[in-house]
Structure formats: C-alpha cells, structure tokens
N, C-alpha and C positions, 0 to 999 in steps of 0.2 A: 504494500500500500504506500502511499505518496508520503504522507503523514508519521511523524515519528511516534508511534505507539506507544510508548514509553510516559509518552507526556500529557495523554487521552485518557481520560476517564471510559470507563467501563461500557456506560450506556451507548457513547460513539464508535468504540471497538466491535461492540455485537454487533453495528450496522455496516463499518464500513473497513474493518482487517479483510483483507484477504480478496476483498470484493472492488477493487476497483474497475472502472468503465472496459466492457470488451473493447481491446484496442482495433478491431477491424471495422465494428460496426455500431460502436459506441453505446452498446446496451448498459445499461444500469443495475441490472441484474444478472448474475454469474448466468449464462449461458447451461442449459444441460449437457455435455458430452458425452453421446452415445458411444461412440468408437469405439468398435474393441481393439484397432493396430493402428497404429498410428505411422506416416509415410517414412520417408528417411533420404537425407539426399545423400550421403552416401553408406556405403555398407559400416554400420556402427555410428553415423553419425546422424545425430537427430535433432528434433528442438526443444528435448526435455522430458519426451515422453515416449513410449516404443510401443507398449502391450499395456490393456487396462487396468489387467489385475496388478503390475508393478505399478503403473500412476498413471493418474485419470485427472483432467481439468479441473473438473467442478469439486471432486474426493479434494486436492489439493487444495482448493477455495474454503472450505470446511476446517481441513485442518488447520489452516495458517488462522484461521477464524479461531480456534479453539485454543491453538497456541497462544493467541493473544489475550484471549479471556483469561487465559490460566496463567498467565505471566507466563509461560515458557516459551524454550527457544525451537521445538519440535513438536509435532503433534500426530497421531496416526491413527487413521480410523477402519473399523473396522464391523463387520456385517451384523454385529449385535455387542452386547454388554457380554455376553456370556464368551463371545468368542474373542472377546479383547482379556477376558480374564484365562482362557486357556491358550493362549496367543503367549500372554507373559510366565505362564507356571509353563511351558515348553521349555523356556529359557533353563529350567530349572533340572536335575537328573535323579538319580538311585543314589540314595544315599543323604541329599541334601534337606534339609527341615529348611521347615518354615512356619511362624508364629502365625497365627488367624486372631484377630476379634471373634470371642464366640457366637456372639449374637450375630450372623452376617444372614445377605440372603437365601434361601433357601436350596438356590441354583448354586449359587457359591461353593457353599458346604459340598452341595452332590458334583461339582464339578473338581473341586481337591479330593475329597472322600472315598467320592465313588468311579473316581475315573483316573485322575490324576496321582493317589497315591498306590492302586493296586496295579496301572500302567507302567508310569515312570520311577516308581521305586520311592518315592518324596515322604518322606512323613511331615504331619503336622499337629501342632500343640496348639487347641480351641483355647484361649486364658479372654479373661475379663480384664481388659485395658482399661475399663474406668480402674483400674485397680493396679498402679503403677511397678507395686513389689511383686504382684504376682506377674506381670510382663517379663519382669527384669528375672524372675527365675523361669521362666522358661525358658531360657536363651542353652543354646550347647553349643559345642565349637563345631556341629554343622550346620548350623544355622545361618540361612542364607539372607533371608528375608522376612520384612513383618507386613501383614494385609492388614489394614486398620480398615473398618467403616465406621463414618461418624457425620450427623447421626447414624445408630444400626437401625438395621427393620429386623422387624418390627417394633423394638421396646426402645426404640430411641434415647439411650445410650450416645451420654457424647463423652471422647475421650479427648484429653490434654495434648493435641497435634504438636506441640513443639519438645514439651517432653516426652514424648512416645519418638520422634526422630531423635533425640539427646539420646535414651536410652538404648535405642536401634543402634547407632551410630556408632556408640563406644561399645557394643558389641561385636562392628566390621559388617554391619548387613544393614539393605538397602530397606525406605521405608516404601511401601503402595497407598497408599489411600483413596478410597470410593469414595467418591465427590457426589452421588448421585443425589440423596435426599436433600443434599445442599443447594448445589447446582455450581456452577462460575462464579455467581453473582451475589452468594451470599459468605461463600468460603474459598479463599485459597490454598489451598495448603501447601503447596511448592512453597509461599512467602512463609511457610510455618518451619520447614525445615524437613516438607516430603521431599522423595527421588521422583515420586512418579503419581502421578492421578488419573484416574479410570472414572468414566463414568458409563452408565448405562443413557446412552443420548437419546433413548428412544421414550426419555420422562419428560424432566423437565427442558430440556435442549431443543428438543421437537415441539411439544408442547402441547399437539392437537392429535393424542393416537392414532397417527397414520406412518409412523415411522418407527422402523425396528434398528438400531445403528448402536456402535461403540465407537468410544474415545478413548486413548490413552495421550497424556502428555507428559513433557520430562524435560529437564535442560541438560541431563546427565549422556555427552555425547556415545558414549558406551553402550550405555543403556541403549540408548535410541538407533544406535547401529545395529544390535543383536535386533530390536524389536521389528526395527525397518528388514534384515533380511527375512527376519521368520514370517512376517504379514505377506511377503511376496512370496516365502517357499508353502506356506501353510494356504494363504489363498483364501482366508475369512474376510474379504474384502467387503463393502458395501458396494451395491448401483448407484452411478449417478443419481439416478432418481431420490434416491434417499436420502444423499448428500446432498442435495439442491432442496428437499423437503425441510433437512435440520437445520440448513441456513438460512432458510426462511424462518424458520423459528427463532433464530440467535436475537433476530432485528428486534424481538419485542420480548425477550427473555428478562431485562430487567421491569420492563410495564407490569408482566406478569407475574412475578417474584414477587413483587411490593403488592399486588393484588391479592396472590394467596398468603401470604405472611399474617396480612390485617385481617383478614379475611377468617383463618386459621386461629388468630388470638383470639378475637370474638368468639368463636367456636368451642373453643379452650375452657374461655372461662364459664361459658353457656353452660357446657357438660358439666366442670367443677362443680355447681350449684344445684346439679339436676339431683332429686331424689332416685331415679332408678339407675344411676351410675355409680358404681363402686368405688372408679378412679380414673383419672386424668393423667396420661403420658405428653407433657407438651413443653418442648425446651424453653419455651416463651413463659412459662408460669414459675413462682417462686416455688412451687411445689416439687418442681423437677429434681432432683440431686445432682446434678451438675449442672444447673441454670448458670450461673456463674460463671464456667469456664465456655459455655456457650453466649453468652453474651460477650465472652471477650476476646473468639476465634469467628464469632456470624456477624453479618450485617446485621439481618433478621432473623428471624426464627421458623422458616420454613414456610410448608402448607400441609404436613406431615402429624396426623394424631391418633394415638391409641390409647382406648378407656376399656372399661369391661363392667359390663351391663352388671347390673345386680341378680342374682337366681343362676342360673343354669344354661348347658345348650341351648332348649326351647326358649329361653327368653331372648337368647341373642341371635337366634335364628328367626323370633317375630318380630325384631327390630331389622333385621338386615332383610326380609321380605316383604318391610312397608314400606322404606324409605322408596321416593317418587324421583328427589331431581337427582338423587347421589344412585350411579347405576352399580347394578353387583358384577364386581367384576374385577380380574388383576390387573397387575399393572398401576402408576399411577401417574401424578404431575402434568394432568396435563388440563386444558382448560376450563371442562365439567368434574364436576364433585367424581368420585368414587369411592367405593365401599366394600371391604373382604373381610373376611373371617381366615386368619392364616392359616390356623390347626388344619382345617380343612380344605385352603386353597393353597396361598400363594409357598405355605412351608409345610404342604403335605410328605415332603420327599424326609423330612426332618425326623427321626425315630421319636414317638411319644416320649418313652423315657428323657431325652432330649429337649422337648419344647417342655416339658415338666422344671426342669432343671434351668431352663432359661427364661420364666414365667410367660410362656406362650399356651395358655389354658382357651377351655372352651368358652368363655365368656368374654377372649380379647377381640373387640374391633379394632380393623385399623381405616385411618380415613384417611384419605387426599383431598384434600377442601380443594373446589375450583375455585373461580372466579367469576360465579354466578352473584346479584347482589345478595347483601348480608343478610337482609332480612327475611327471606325467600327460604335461603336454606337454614336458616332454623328454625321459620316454619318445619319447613320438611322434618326435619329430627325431631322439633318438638310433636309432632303427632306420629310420627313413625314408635318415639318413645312410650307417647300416652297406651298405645297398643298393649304394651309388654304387661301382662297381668302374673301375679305369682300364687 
C-alpha cells in the first residue's frame, strides 16, 4: 500500500492494506483472481506468481491485509481455521511436546488429540494458563511450543499474553495464540510478546457466515519460511472467492467489533440479573476472574457469552428452542445473534469426563451477540427465558 502502515490506525488498515487501486484498470476493489497458472515470459521467470495454490492475487491482498491488522511482517492464509492449525502442528514431529490451553476448541483438541498426536508422534500437556505455575510446570526439555486461546471457548478464560510469552520464552519454545474470539481489533498479541496468531477468519474477519478461511501471522522470519513452504506443499489453501469474501469483511470489522462489544455488555448484564440464570461468563463484567487482565490486553470485551440456565438439560434445551432472532447453530461472530449448546454441539468430539472437568455441563449456553438493535434481542431472550419452567 502507498501509505506507511505503521502510522495508520487500525480502522484505515482494515480498508485500505493491501488493497490498493488495480493498476490496469483502476478498480477500487481487489479484483477476484480466478487463474489457476499464471503466464511466464521466460522459463522461470514470472511477475510474482506461477501456480495458484503457491500465490494467488487477491489470497495475497488478504494476507498483506491481515498482516497489517496484526502488526506483522507476514501473513498466510489458509482454506479454514482448522487447516491453518494442522498446517502449523506439521511443523512439528515424534517426539516433540507441546503445551495446549485446556479449554481450546473443540476441533483443536481433536485435531492434536486425535490426529496429530497418534500420527506424528507429538504429545501434549492440556494445563490451565489462567494458572501461570501450572504453565511453567508443564514445560520438559521437548517442548516445543505453547497454543494459548484467549479468550477460550467456551468458558472464556482469558490468560496473561505477555506473561505466558515470558514464560514460553525462557523455556526456548515458540508462543501460538488464537486470536479468534478477539478478533485484530480488539487484541494483539504479537505486541504482547506472541511468535504467531491464528485465527479462524471464517468468525469475526468474514463476519457475514459465508466464508470458511484461516489466518496465521508472525514476524518471526523462520517461522514464516517453514509455514510458507508447508501451505504450498500441504495445499490447504483458500479460493479466491473466499479471500475476496474476508476482505470485504476487514473494511467494517472494527464498525462491527464496537457493535457487538456494546451490544454483548448489555446482554451480560441483562443475564446477570435474570432469575433463571445460574451464571454469567463475560470478560466485560466485574464478575469474571480475570476481568482485569482483560481489560488490560482488549480494547473491548468481545461479543462472546456463556451463562447456564438454572434446572437441567430440559430447561436449556427450552431456552435454546424458543429463542427467535439468535438462530441455533455453530459457529459464531458474525453479524446475526447465534446460539449453541457445546456439550452437545460445537465440543461434542470432547470426552464427557473432559467437558466435566473443564465446566462444560448440560446447562452451558454459549452466545454470539450480533448486531441486531439492543433492544430486540432481549426481547428475544427475555421471552425465550420466560418459557423455561422447572
């Protein structure tokens, strides 16, 4: 881009990194690039690009977008969240550890768990990073790596990102951080003292659930050379079309941040006062146990909530089959409310014994507040609640 990035606030970056004017025909918006070859004038020499799956116009346009968002110097995307997180545990072999946040997504868990560690030989230690001495003892001298998520999903879980990189570090192993329930815009974590941030961009980065895509970015040259050959030799690349989807979404990612955030707090404290709510999970409320360290690592406080109904199954199973504008469904962050029950959706892959242990019970909702007006949707909740009889 024209413009020194550096010196641009956030909300300018999402519109206009990485997207400058098509120089042929002066389009304003990143062009889509179908191509799958790209011509060559002579044998080996090209204008930057050769074959799609190694680099694509508009994938590039994205990335450089996202690099900006995230303060770093590379960015790389990739055909979903999940394949940008088994994209970077490749890097990784037999024999090597690697720490996890316990509480991660569900996909996460099964893609080290159940793929990654009985494949490539990796083991890994689940430990509670709100919980900085138990981080620091799980380290061994084959510890490669730590996966932080923060917040976690479901129980939103925010951990100490610069002391979680101190402790990483003086251990000789690299930090990851899932940026997802955050987004760009309300956390950085590279300025925290992460190696690398992953996001699932198919939440809040997209915005409008029409896009399934991953990001990973890093300023760590190293890093970004292992991750740039394996995205070309592994081939989880995204279509343009997806890439052109997410960048459309970038332009109004902070509008929409600040939408659900406010949006979300309202909602927060609405539940806190409800009688047939148990409890309120919301990094925005003094009630959080790590409000604190989340108010001094976010802009805001998400659009991200989980409470647990009072009674049982059946009672959070008549809440979650009246709500009207919050639709049931996974997935989240993106412009309409939505509404899951994990145990039984989004972290079924997760052993009972497991969501017991991580307080993931039959009575947890989790919400995605959109950016429907406030008053509307609590409407909504408040008669989807009144339902719930015990």
């Amino acid at each position: 881009m024209a413009h020194d990035s550096h010196r641009l606030h956030p909300e300018t970056l999402y519109i206009h990194a990485g997207q400058t004017p098509d120089p042929v025909t002066g389009a304003v918006v990143v062009p889509i690039s179908l191509a799958t070859t790209f011509a060559q004038r002579s044998p080996g020499v090209n204008s930057g690009y050769e074959y799609s799956r190694t680099g694509n116009p508009t994938r590039k346009a994205f990335e450089e977008c996202l690099a900006a968002a995230e303060g770093a110097k590379f960015s790389l995307a990739f055909a979903s969240g999940s394949a940008a997180l088994m994209t970077i545990l490749a890097m990784h072999g037999p024999g090597d550890h690697i720490v996890s946040m316990d509480d991660v997504y569900g996909g996460t868990q099964r893609g080290m768990l159940k793929v990654s560690k009985p494949s490539q030989g990796v083991d890994y230690t689940m430990v509670d990073m709100t919980d900085l001495d138990k981080l620091a003892a799980a380290f061994t001298p084959r510890t490669k790596s730590v996966w932080l998520e923060t917040p976690t999903n479901p129980t939103l879980k925010i951990s100490d990102i610069r002391r979680v990189a101190e402790i990483t570090h003086q251990h000789g192993a690299q930090l990851y951080v899932d940026n997802t329930f955050a987004s760009p815009y309300l956390q950085n974590p590279l300025s925290l003292g992460a190696d690398v941030v992953v996001h699932s961009a198919t939440k809040y980065i997209g915005g409008h659930s029409d896009v399934v895509l991953g990001v990973v970015c890093t300023s760590n040259q190293e890093i970004y050379d292992k991750l740039h050959f394996l995205q070309n030799a592994i081939g989880a690349v995204p279509s343009p079309f997806e890439c052109y989807l997410a960048l459309r979404g970038m332009k109004t990612l902070h509008l929409r941040m600040k939408a659900h955030s406010e949006n979300a707090l309202r909602v927060a404290q609405f539940l806190e006062g409800h009688p047939k709510v148990e409890r309120v999970i919301y990094p925005g409320l003094a009630s959080h146990p790590q409000h604190a360290i989340a108010a001094q690592q976010m802009r805001m406080f998400g659009g991200m909530i989980t409470f647990f109904v009072k009674g049982g199954l059946e009672q959070a199973r008549t809440f979650l089959e009246n709500v009207k504008l919050f639709a049931l469904a996974e997935s989240l962050g993106c412009v309409e409310g939505l509404v899951e029950h994990p145990a039984l959706m989004t972290h079924a892959s997760v052993p009972a014994e497991k969501r017991q242990e991580l307080g993931i019970s039959d009575t947890l909702v989790r919400l995605s507040v959109g950016v429907e007006h406030i008053d509307d949707i609590l409407d909504d909740l408040t008669q989807a609640l009144d339902k719930i009889v015990f």
